[in-house]
C-alpha positions in Angstrom: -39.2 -30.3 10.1 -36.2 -31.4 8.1 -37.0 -28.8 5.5 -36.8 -26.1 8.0 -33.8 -27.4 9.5 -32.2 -27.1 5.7 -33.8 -23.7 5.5 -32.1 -22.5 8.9 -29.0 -24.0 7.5 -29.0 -21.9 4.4 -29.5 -19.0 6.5 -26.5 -19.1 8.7 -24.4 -20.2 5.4 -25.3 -17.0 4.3 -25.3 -15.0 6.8 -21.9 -16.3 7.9 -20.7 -15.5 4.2 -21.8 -11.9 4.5 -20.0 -11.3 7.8 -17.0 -12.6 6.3 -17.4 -10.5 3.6 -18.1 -7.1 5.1 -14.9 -7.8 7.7 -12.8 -8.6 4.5 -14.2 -5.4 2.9 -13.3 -3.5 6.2 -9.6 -5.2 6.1 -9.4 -3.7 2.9 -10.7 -0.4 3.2 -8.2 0.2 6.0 -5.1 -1.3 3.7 -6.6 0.9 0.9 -6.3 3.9 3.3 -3.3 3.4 4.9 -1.0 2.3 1.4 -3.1 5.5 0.1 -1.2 7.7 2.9 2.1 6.3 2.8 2.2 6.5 -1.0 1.5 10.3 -0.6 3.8 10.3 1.7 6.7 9.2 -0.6 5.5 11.0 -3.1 5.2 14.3 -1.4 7.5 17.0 -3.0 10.6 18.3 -0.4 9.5 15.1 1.9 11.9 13.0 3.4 11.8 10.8 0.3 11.8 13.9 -2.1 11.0 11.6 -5.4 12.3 13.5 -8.9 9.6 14.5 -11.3 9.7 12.8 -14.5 10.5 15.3 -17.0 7.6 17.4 -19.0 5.0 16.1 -16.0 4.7 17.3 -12.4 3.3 13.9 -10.9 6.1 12.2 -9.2 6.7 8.5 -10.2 6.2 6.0 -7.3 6.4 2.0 -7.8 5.3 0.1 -5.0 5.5 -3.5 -4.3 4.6 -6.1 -1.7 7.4 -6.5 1.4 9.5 -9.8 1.3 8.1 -10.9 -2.2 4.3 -10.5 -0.6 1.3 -9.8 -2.7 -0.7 -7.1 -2.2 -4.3 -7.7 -3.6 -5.1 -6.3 -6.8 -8.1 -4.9 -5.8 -6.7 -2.9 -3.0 -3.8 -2.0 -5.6 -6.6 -0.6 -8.1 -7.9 1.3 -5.6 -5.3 2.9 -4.2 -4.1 3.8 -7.7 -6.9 5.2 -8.7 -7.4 7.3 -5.7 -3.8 9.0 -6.0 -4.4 9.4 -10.2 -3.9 13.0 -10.9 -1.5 13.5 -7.7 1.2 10.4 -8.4 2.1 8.2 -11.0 1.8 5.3 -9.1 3.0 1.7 -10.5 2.4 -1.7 -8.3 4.5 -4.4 -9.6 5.2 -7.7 -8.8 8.7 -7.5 -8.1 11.5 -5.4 -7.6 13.2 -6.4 -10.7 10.5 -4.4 -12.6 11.4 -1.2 -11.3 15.0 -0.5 -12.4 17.0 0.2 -15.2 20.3 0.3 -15.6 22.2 3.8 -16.5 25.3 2.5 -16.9 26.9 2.8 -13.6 23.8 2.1 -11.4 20.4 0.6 -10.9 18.1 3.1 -10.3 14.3 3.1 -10.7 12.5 3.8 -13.7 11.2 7.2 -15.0 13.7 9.2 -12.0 10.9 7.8 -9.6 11.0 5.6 -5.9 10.5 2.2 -4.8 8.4 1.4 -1.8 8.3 -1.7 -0.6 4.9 -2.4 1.7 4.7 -4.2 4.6 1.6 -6.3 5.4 -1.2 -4.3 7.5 -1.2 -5.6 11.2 -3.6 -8.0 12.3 -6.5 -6.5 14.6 -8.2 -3.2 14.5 -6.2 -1.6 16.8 -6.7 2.6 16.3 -2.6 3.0 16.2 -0.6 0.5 14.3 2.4 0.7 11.9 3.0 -0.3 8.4 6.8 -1.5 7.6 8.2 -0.5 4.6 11.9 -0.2 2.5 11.8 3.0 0.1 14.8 2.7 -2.8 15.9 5.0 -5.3 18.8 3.2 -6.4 19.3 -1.0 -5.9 21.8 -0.4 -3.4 19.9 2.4 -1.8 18.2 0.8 0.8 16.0 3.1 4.0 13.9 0.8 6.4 11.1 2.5 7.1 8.4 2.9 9.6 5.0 4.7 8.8 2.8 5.0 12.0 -0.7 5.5 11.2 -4.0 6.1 13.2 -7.4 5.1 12.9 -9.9 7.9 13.8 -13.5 8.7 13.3 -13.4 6.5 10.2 -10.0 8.4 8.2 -6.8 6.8 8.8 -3.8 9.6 9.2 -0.2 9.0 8.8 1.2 10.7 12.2 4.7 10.0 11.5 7.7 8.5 9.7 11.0 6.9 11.3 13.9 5.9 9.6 15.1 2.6 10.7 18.5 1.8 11.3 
């Protein structure tokens, strides 16, 4: 009997380690996908953030980093740089003071690119949720920004972008 209780045991251990894991890898895969739209977004040529090529390469430059000094995992970071590869050159860094260099009269970020700033993903699962962000060209050019995305049918979409004032 007391082996089988140990056996159960071992079970549910296990089982309750796998849950965990496949909602983590779901968390994930939805930060993934939404940082993967908002980057594009940024990035996107005549946007509303309109970044400058570098020069001699058509991929717009695009450092991100984690909102209010927060980490964004590295594996989500890998991912989402390796999914926009060819499109963007995309950067994470740890902090902002990575991005710019100074031209002489002004911080501005490296390799004529932007800063994006991401905000945590919202807790829940909710099909509509927003992803806070500040997007910088310069260090004293600051734009709150809101990306609204949506969950459907497995594909997260950005729907729209507000300026925050």
């Amino acid at each position: 009997m007391r082996t089988g209780a140990v056996v159960a045991m071992g079970l549910m251990v296990i089982a309750l380690v796998g849950c965990r894991d496949d909602a983590q890898r779901a968390r994930d895969d939805r930060a993934i996908a939404s940082y993967e739209q908002v980057v594009r977004e940024v990035a996107a040529p005549d946007g509303a953030f309109d970044p400058d090529p570098r020069a001699g390469d058509d991929r717009p430059v695009v450092y991100a980093v984690g909102l209010d000094g927060e980490s964004i995992d590295p594996g989500v970071q890998a991912e989402v740089a390796k999914r926009v590869n060819g499109d963007i050159d995309l950067r994470f860094a740890d902090d902002d003071d990575e991005v710019f260099d100074d031209d002489g009269t002004v911080e501005v970020v490296r390799g004529h690119g932007v800063l994006i700033e991401l905000g945590p993903m919202p807790d829940g699962d909710t099909d509509d949720f927003t992803v806070d962000g500040v997007w910088s060209r310069t260090r004293g050019e600051v734009q709150q920004v809101r990306f609204h995305l949506r969950y459907d049918a497995g594909a997260i979409t950005l729907t729209s972008t507000a300026m925050v004032d």
